[in-house]
N, C-alpha and C positions, 0 to 999 in steps of 0.2 A: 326754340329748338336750336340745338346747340350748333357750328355750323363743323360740314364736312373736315375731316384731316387734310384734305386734300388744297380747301380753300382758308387753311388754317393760316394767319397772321404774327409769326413770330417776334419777340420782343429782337429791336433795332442788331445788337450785338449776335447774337445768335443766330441772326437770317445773315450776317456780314459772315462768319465765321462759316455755316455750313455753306452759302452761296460760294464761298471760296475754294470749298472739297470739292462743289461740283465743276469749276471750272480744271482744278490740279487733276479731276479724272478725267479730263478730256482734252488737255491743250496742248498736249502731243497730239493728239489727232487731229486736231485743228491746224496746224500748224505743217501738218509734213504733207500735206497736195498742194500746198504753194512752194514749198522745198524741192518738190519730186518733180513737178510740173516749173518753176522755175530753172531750177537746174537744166534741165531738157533743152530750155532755151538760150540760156546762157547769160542769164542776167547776172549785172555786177552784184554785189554786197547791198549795197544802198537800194536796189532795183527789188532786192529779194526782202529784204528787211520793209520797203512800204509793200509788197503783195501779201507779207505775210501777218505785218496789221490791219491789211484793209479784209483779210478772213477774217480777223477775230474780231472787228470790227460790225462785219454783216452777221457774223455767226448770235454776236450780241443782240440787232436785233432782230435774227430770227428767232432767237431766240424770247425775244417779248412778245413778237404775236403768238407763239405757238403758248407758251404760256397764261397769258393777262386775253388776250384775245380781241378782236372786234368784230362785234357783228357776226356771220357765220363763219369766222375764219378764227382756229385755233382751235386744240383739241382743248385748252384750259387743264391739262393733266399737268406735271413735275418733268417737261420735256428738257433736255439741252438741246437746239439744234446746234448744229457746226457742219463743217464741208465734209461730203460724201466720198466716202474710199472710192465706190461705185468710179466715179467720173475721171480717177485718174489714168486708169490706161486708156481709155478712149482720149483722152486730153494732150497724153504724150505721144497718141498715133498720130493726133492732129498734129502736133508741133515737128513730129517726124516728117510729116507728107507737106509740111509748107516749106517753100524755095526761103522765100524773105522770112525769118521767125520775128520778124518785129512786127509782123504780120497775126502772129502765133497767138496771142491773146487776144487781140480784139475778133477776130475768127469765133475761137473760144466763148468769149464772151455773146456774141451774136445766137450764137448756138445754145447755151443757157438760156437768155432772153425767151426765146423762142420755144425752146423745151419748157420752160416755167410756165408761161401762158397756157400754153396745149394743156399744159397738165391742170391747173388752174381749173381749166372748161371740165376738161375729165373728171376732176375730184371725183362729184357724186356719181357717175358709172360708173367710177373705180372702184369704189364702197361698195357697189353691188355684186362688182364681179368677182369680189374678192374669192368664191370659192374655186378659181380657175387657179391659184395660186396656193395650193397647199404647201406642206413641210417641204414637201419631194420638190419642189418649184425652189423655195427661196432659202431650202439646206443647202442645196445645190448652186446657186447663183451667190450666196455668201460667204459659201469656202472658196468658189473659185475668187474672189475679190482677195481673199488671205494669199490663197497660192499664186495670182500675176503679181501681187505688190511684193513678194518675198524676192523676188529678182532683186528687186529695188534695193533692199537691205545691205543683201547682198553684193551689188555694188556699194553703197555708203560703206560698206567695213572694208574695200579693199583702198578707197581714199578717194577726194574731190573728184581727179580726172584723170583715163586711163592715158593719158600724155603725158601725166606727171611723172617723174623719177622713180615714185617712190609706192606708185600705186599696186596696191597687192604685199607691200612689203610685208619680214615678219613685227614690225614696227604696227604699222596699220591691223593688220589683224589680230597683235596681240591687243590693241587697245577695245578693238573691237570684242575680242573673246572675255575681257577683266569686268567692261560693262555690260554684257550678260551675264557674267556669272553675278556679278553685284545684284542686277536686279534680282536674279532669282533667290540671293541668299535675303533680301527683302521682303521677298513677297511669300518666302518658305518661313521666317523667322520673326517677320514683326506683324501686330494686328493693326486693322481701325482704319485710321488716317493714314499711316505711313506706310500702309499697305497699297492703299489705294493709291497712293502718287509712287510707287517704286521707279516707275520708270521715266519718271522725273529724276528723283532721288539720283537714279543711276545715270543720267545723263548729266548732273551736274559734278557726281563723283570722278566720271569718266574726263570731264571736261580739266578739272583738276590735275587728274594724274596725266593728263596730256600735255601740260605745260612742259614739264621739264624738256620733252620730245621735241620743242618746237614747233606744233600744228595746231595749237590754238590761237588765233587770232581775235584783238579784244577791237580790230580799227573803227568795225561797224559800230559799234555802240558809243564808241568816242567820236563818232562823226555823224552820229544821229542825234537830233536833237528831242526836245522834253516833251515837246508838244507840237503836234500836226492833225491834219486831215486829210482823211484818201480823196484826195481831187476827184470828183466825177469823170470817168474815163481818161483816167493818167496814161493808161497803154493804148491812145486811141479811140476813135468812134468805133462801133463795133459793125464786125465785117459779118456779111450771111451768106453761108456756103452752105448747097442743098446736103451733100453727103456728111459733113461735118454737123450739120441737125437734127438729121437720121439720126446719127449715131450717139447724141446726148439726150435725143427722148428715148431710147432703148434704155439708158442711164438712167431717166427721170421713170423709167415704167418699175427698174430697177428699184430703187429710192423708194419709193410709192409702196413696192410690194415691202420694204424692208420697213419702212415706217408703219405698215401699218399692221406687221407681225407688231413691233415691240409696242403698240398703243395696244393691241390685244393682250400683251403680257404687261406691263403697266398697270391697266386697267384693272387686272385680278391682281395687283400688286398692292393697290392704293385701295383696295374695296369699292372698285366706281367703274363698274365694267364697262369699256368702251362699246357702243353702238353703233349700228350704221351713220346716225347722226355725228357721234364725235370722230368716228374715223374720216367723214368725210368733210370735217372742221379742220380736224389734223393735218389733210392732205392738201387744202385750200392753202395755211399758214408754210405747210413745207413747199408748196408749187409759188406762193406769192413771192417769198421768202427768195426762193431760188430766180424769177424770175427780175426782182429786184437789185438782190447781190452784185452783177457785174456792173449797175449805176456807179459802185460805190468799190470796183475796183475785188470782188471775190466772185467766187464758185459756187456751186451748185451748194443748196442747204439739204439736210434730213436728223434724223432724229439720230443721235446717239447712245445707242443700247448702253453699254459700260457705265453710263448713267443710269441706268435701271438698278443696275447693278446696287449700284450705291445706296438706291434709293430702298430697295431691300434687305439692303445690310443696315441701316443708320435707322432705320423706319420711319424717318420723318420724310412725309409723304405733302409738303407744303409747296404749291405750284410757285410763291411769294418768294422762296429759296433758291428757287431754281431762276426766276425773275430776277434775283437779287446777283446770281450768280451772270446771268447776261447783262445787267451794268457795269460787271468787275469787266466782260470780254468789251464793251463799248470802250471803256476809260484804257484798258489796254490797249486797243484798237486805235483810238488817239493821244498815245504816246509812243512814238517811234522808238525811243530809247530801250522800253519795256518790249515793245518787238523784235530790239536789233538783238535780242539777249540770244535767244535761238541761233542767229546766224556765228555767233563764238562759237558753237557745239561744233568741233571737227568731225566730218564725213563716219570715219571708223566708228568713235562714239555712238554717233547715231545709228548706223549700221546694227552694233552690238542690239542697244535698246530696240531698235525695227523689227529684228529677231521675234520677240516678244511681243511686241506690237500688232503687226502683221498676222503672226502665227497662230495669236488671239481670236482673229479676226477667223480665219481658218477653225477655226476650233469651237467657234459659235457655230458657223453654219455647221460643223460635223454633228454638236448636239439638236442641233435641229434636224438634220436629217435621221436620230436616234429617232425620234415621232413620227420619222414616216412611211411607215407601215413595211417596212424593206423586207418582210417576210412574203412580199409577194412578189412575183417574177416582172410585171410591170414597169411597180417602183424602180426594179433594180435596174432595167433595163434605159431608163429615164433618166438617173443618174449616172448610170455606166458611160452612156453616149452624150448623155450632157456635158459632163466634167471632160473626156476624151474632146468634144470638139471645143471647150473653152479654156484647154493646155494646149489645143496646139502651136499658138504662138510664141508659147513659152517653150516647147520642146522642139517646133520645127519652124525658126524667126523667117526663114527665106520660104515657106509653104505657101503663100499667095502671092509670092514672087511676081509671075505673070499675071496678075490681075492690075484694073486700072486703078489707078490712084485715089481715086474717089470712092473706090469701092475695097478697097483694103483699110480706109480709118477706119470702116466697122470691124472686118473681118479680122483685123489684128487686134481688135481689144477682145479678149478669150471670154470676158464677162458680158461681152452686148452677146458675142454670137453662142454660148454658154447660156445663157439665158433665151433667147429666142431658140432656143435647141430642146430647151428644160420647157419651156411655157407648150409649143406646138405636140413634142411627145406625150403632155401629161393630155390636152388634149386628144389625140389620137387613141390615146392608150387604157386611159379613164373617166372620157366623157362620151365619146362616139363609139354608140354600139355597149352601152353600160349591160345589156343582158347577159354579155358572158363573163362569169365571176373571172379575176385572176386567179391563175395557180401559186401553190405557193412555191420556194423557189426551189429548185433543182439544183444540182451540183454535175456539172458536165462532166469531169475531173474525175467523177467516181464512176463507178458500177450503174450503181441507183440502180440493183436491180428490181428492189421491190413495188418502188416507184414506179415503173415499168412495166411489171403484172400488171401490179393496179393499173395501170392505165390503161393497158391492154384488155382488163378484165367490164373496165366502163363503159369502153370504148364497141363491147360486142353487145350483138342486139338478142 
């Protein structure tokens, strides 16, 4: 019997070449939660160039368990893991509410730990509960992750630091506006491969026309050397603060629910439908995965969707690819020189391509929320007030002003309390007390007078 596409074994050259698409679709996103969350802190060039291989590093291998597998841990589908959007605004409310930020990551890191375990135990409850988390749950909790990180963007394109000169200039933003349009004339104009990395593509173009401006700088990578290792806890022993773990398992519940949407679409991708069993392999490999990472100096791990992507467009559906593909992120991962390459990309640059990135991000969870039955008054009402309380930190920064410190790293990341907003309403609203159907939705805005007979007309005995 011939064996699965999935456990299919491709000749040396062509698992080298596709394993290297699947890293160019994801190593901007691998790469910008140690940028975003670096920055926060203030790390020099050198400081950010090793955080940002010791991602690509763990991302590698998380990327092996969740692939090749052992034992019950691994979903063994065509997964990339790499660091979760999820954990950056929680990451940077930490790094905001710590006095000493040299403090900042080991914190962080304790709190991953911590969060990976838990989740680890959870796996197979998680697998079972998964029907508490429909569309409405994790359309909602994935746009908001696009809409708090677009701030972020949006800072990179006005420049490094608002102390600077020159920040906000029209210098900065025009570089910023060239590399968005670049991407988009990429991703509107060419197919295949070069489609799939544009904003790659466009951040090395942007990086280019930056030179002549003066604000690319090449020091890092001339003062990194060829070859390293992420020292086992470089930023410290890792620190455990109770509020700061709270709010990275709301992260890991986060993760959990997002991994385990794309192994259900995956799964109907590759012909090999994921089951309670493989989703709750999946979630062992992304919770182990996660809980391991900060050993070795990275963040939180989960699946990265955008790799589905790929894997529906190329249809080559071989776990062995995507394995192949987390050796290129290991061997990256110990060579400094090949991680200091990121830290050249000037602020606007990256800004521009964020745009895109980010808004992507945003734009997945919309089409998920497309499935989620928003023709009922419910649904809407569960989105309505989820997304409202997981913008508020982005539309009103000083709104938990007066609350204590400990209890504002949640409440300012709009994605933990955005999500525990989204999980409880769906609850309340379509699971307790399921005998009364929803209506479907009304328009307040209008008349609705017919609406209104009829209601009136049901409603008489």
């Amino acid at each position: 019997m011939a064996d699965h596409p999935v456990d299919e074994k491709l000749p040396p050259l062509k698992m080298a070449t596709t394993g290297l698409q699947h890293v160019a679709a994801m190593y901007a996103g691998v790469v910008a939660p140690p940028l975003i969350v670096g920055a926060a802190i203030g790390l020099t060039a050198t400081e950010l160039t090793f955080l940002t291989g010791a991602c690509l590093f763990t991302a590698g291998l998380a990327t092996f368990l969740q692939t090749l597998g052992i034992w019950k841990i691994g979903a063994r589908l065509p997964f990339v893991n790499g660091v979760t959007f999820a954990g950056v605004a929680p990451m940077t409310a930490i790094v905001a509410s710590t006095e000493d930020k040299s403090d900042a990551l080991p914190i962080i890191f304790g709190a991953v730990i911590v969060a990976g375990l838990l989740g680890f135990i959870a796996a197979p409850f998680f697998s079972k509960a998964i029907r508490f988390f429909p569309p409405v749950v994790t359309g909602t909790v994935i746009t908001l992750i696009g809409i708090s990180l677009l701030p972020v963007a949006f800072g990179w394109a006005q420049g490094a630091s608002p102390e600077a000169d020159d920040f906000g200039s029209a210098t900065n933003l025009g570089l910023a506006a060239i590399t968005l349009v670049i991407v988009l004339l990429l991703r509107r104009f060419t197919r295949g491969f070069v489609k799939q990395i544009a904003v790659l593509l466009g951040l090395v173009a942007g990086t280019l026309i930056a030179i002549p401006f003066g604000v690319t700088d090449f020091g890092p990578v001339a003062d990194a050397s060829v070859v390293g290792f992420p020292t086992p806890f470089h930023f410290g022993a890792p620190q455990f603060q109770l509020a700061a773990i709270l709010s990275m398992c709301v992260v890991m519940v986060v993760s959990m629910t997002e991994s385990t949407a794309d192994m259900l679409a995956l799964g109907e991708i590759v012909d090999r439908k994921a089951d309670e069993k493989t989703i709750a392999a999946g979630l062992r490999a992304d919770t182990l995965g996660s809980a391991v990472s900060p050993l070795f100096n990275g963040f939180m791990c989960s699946a990265f969707a955008q790799n589905i992507g790929l894997v529906a467009m190329t249809k080559i559906r071989s776990r062995y690819v995507v394995a192949a593909g987390g050796g290129f992120l290991v061997l990256m991962g110990l060579c400094p020189m090949a991680a200091s390459l990121i830290a050249v990309v000037p602020r606007p640059v990256l800004g521009g391509a964020g745009v895109v990135l980010f808004g992507s991000v945003a734009a997945s969870g919309i089409q998920t929320l497309v499935r989620a039955s928003l023709d009922k008054d419910n649904n809407v009402l569960i989105v309505a007030v989820s997304l409202a309380v997981g913008i508020i930190p982005i539309a009103a920064p000083e709104f938990y002003h007066s609350f204590p410190e400990n209890a504002k790293i949640i409440l300012d990341s709009g994605i933990s309390t955005g999500c525990v907003a989204a999980v409880l309403l769906n609850l309340i609203f379509n699971h307790i007390g399921q005998g009364r159907e929803a209506e479907e939705v009304t328009h307040p805005m209008e008349a609705g007078e017919e609406i209104t007979e009829a209601s009136r007309a049901a409603a008489t005995p």
